[in-house]
C-alpha positions in Angstrom: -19.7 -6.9 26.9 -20.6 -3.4 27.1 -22.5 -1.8 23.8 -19.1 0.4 23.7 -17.1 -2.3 23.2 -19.2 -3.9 20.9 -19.6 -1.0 19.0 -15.9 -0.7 18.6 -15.7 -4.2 17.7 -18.3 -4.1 14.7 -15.7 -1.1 13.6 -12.9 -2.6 13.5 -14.6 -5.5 11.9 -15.7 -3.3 9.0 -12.4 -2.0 9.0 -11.2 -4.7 8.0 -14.0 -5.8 5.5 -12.9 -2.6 3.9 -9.5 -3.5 3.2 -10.0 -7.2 1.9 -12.3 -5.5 -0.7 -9.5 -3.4 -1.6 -7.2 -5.7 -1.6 -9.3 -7.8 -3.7 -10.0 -5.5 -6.2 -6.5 -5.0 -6.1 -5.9 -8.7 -6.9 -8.5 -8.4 -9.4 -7.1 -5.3 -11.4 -3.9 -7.4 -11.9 -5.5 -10.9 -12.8 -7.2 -8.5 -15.6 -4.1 -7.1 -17.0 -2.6 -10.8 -16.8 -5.6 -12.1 -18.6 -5.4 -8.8 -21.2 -1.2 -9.5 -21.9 -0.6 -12.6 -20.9 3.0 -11.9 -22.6 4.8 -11.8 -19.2 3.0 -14.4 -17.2 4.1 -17.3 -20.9 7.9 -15.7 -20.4 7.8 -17.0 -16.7 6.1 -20.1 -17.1 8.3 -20.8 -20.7 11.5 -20.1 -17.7 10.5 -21.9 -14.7 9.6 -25.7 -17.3 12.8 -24.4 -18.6 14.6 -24.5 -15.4 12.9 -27.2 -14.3 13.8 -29.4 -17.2 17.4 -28.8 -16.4 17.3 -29.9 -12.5 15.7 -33.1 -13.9 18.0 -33.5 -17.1 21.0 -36.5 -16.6 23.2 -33.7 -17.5 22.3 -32.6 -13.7 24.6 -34.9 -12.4 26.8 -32.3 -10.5 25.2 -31.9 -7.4 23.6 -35.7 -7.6 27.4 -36.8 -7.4 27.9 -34.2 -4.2 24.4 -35.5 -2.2 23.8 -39.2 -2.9 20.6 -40.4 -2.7 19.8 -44.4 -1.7 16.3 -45.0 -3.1 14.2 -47.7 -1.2 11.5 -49.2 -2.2 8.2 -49.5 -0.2 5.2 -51.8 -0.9 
């Protein structure tokens, strides 16, 4: 390897350490405004055990009726 190539090759490695820092800090302003108003982040979670109650609810039985399922048990 020739020292221009290598050169070029410690570039575009610190290129690219340049970006994961800003993408990290990034990632790290938006964790911070999560953690500051967490308001949006409990509406989602409060939705998805919502949603998730209901696909596991007996009620569900609509599409259980349309894809049966045969359990089997394994020891």
């Amino acid at each position: 390897m020739n020292e221009d190539a290598a050169r070029e090759t410690v570039e575009h490695l610190q290129n690219a350490a340049v970006e994961m820092i800003r993408a990290t800090r990034a990632f790290l302003d938006l964790l911070e405004e999560l953690v500051e108003d967490a308001g949006p982040l409990v509406g989602l979670a409060a939705q998805m055990a919502a949603k998730g109650r209901a696909a596991a609810s007996p009620q569900h039985s609509d599409e259980a009726s349309a894809t049966p399922v045969q359990h089997i048990r394994v020891s």
